[in-house]
N, C-alpha and C positions, 0 to 999 in steps of 0.2 A: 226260596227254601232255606231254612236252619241250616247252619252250618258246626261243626263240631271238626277238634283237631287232634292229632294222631300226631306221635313221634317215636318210630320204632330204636331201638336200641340192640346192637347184634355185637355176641361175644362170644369168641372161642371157648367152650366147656367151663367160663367162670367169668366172675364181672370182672374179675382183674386182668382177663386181655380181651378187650374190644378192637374190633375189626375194623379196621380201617377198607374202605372202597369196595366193599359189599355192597350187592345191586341188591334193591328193594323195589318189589314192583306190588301195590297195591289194584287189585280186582274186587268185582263184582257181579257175579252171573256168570262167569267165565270171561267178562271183559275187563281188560288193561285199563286203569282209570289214572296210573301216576307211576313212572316208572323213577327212582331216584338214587344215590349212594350215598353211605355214609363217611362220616369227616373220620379226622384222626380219632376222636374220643369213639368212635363205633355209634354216632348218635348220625340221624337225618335230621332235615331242617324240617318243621313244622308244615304236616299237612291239610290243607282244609278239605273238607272232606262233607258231601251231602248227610244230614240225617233228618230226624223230625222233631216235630217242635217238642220246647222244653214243659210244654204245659203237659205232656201225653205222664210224664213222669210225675207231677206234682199231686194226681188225684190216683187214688185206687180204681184201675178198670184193665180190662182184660181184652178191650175190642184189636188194640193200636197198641203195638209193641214200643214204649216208650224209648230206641235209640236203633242207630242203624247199623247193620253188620256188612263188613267187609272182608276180603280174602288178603291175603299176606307172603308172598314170595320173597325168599331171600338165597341169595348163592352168593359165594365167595371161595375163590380158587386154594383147591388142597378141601374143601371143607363140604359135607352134604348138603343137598338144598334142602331147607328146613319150610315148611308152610303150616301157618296157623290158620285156619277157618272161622268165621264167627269171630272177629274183632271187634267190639262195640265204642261204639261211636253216640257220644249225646250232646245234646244244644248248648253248646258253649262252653266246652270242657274239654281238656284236652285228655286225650287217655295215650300210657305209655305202653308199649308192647314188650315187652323182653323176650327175645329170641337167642337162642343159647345154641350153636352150631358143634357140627362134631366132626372128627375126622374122616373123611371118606371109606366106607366099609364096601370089598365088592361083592358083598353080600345082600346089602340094603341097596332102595331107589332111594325115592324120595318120601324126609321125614315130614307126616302128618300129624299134626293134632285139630281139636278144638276145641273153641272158646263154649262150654256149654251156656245155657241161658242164668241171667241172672233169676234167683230163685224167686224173685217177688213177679216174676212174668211166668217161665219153667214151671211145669208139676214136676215136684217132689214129695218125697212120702213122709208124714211129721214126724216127730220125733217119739220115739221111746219111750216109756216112764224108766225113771233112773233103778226101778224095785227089779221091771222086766229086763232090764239090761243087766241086772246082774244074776243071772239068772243060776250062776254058781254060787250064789249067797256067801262069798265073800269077803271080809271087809279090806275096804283098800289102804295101801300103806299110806302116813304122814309126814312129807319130810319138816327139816326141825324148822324152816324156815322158806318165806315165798321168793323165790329165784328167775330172773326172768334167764332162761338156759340160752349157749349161743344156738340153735339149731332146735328144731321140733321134727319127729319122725311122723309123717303122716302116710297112714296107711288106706287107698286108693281104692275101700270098697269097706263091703262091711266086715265086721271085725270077722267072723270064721270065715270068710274068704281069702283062702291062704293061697289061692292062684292071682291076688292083686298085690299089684308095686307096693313097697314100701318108699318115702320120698324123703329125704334130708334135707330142711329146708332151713333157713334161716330165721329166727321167730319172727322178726320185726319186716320181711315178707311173706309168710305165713300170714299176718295180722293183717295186711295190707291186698289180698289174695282176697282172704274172705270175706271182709269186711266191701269189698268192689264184687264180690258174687253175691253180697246178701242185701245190700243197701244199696241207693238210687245217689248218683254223686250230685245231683244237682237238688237236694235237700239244705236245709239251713246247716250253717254251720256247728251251730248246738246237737241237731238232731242227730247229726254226721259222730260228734267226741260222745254224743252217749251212746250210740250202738257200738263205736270203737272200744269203749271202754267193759262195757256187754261184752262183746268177743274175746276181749283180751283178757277179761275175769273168766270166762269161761274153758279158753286156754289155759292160765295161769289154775284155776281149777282140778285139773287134767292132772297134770304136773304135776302139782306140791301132794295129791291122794294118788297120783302113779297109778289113775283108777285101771290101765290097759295091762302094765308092767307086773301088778299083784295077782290077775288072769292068768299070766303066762304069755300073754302077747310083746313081741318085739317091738312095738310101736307106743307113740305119745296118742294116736290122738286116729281117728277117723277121719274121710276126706266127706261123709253120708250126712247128709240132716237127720234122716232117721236114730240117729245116736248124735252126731257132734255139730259140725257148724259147715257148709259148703266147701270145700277148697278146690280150684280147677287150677288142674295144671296149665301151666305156659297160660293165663289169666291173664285179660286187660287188667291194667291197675291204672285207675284215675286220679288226677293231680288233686284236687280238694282232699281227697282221702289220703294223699302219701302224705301230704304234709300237716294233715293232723296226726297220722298215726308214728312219723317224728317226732311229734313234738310229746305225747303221750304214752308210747311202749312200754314204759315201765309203771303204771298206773293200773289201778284194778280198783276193784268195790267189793266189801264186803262189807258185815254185821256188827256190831259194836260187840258180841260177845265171841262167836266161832272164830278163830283160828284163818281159815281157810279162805278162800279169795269164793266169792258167791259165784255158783255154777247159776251163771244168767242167763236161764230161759229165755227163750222170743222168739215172734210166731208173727206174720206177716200181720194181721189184724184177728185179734184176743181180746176178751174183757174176763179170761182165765187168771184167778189170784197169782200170783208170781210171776206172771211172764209179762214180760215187754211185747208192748205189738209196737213193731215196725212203723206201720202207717198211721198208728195215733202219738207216736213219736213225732212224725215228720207235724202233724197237727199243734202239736204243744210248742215246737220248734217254730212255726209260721206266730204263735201267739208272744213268741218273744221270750221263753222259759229258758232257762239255763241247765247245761248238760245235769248237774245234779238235781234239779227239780224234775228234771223228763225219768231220770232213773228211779227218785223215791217217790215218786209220781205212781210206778209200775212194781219194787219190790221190797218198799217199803222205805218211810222217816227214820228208819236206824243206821240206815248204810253212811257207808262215808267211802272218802276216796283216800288211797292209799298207796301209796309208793313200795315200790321191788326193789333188790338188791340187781345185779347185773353181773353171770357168772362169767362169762365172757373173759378170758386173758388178755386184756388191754396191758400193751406196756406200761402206760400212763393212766389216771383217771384222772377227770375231767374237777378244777379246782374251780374257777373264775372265768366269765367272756373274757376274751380278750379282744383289743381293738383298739385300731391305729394308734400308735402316741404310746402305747406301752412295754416297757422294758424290760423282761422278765425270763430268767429259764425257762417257763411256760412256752413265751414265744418262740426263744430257740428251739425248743423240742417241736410247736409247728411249722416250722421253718422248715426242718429237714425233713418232717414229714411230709408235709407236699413237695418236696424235692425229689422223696422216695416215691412216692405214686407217680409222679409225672414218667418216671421210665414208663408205665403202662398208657398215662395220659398226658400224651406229650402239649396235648389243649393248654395245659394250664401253664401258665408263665414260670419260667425259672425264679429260683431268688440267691439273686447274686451273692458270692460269701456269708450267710447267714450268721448273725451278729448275737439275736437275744432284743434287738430294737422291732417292732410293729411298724415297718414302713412301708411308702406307697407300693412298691412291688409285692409286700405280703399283703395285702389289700387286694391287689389285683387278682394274685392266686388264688386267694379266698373265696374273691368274688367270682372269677371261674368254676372253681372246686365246688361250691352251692349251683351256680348254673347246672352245671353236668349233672347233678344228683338232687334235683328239683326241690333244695332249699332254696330261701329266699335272699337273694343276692344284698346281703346287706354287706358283706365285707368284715361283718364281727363274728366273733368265733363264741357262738352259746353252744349248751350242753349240744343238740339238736347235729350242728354241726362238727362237734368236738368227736361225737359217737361215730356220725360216718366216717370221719376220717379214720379214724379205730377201725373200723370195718372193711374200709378198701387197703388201708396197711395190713393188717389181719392178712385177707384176701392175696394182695400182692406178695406177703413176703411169702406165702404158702406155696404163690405159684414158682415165686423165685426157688425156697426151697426144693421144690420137686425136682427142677430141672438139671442142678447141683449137683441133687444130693447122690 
């Protein structure tokens, strides 16, 4: 039988404290299949895990649900037991789990969610046309310039359902959420950066016309296909898709002439003008096409690909790689920054008196710090991973603040 792998990740109310020695017991049918804990980083070690073969995902069909779903227990003392349902699982991929624990309420049992289906298997109801979605005729505001914002507020139903959640999520897992609820992770790698780049224009869309904010709604964005693009909460997120949607989150597509990041239609399989179908993507992606040829392939020879600004308050932005052998205030300032994360993640190797020199122990750290955060352990410091680190200091000094303050 196909096998597919599973690694859950379990953290106190933020990524910035991971739980250490939380039991993790993976089920299925109501049976115990793997009972296991996690290390100091809040991470388990690599599960293998039955699903179905990877051909079931390759073609468009409906009979055989192309990956296998699992159940998900986790407890850790002082903290609620959290269970996620419907994990999915596919032939030779690993998928990550993020479980987010909370403090014991003795009010609540035990916290439930689920993994709903990915949409290309799931009914769900199409999309909108953009005329009937504004159905207060409208026009939306323009901001002066396209921003990729720290956080996107997605709202957990459709827009006048003012009895669903609003969710504060972080864009660059937002992008990674839906992008694993709307595409098949074991597609080409082509086919994979142009549907990314499809969501993240259609996001970035969102945003810079504030199409919800000019309504009156408090929200960026829908979680509905019916209006926006899939987003489930507490969501499997598969490794092919984090580490393209790293390496690309600030990229979008639009028109040689509009302004605006191109609101990018796409529809499971369409030969509708403007829209991207999915599964003749994955087609053009087996022929060997490159992410911009699958896109102008679908909304046209005008488009181009297009880089974002990043509002994000990073103390530092990102100048040059760095890597081993180089000497530079750059490296100092990574030095101590993975000195500062390690209080949270004690995984990664200290660095002794931190100098401004790139040496074997900053190497190691590095190469740890990509481990945990399912970059590619090269031990060099690209944009990719210059950003996370940004993101878990972000993260960490917030949480340090709080407790402080």
């Amino acid at each position: 039988m196909a096998k597919g792998y599973l690694i859950v990740n379990v953290y106190s109310d933020s990524v910035a404290n991971p739980i250490k020695n939380a039991t993790v017991t993976v089920s299925k049918n109501g049976n115990d299949i793997t009972t296991t804990t996690t290390n100091e980083d809040g991470q388990t070690n690599i599960i293998a895990l039955d699903t179905v073969d990877k051909s079931y995902s390759e073609v468009e069909q409906h009979e055989t649900r192309p990956y296998e779903t699992y159940d998900v227990l986790v407890s850790a003392l002082g903290l609620t037991n959290t269970r996620i349902e419907g994990v999915q699982i596919f032939d030779g991929i690993t998928s990550i789990q993020n479980i987010y624990l909370t403090s014991i309420d003795e009010n609540t049992g035990e916290d439930i969610s689920e993994v709903t289906p990915n949409t290309l298997w799931g009914e769900y109801p199409p999309i909108i046309s953009e005329e009937a979605n504004n159905e207060q005729g409208i026009s939306p505001f323009v901001l002066q310039r396209v921003l990729i914002p720290e956080n996107i507020i997605v709202h957990d139903g459709t827009p006048n359902n003012f009895d669903a959640p609003n969710y504060t999520v972080p864009f660059i897992d937002y992008i990674k959420n839906v992008a694993s609820s709307e595409i098949y992770s074991t597609w080409p790698v082509e086919t994979i950066r142009a549907n990314v780049l499809a969501i993240i224009s259609f996001a970035l869309n969102r945003i810079y016309t504030e199409w919800y904010r000019s309504k009156g709604y408090n929200f960026t964005i829908t979680s509905t296909t019916n209006y926006d693009q899939k987003y489930t909460r507490n969501g499997t997120i598969f490794e092919p898709i984090s580490k393209i949607v790293d390496e690309i989150f600030t990229k979008y597509i639009k028109g040689s002439i509009r302004n605006e990041p191109l609101l990018a239609h796409y529809k499971s399989s369409t030969t509708e003008p403007g829209y991207l179908s999915q599964w003749g993507s994955k087609q053009l992606g087996d022929k060997g096409y490159m992410a911009i040829e699958i896109l102008r392939n679908y909304y046209g020879n005008n488009i181009n690909i297009y880089e974002a600004e990043i509002t994000q308050e990073y103390p530092y932005s990102f100048t040059s790689a760095l890597k081993e052998g180089d000497c530079s205030n750059d490296v100092y300032i990574l030095q101590n920054t993975l000195n500062y994360i390690r209080g949270s993640y004690p995984g990664i190797p200290v660095i002794e008196n931190p100098s401004g020199l790139f040496d074997r122990s900053t190497t190691d750290a590095v190469k740890k710090f990509q481990s945990v955060f399912y970059l590619s352990p090269t031990g060099t410091v690209n944009y990719q991973t210059w950003y996370m680190l940004s993101y878990i200091y972000i993260a960490v000094s917030k949480m340090t603040n709080s407790i402080y303050s």
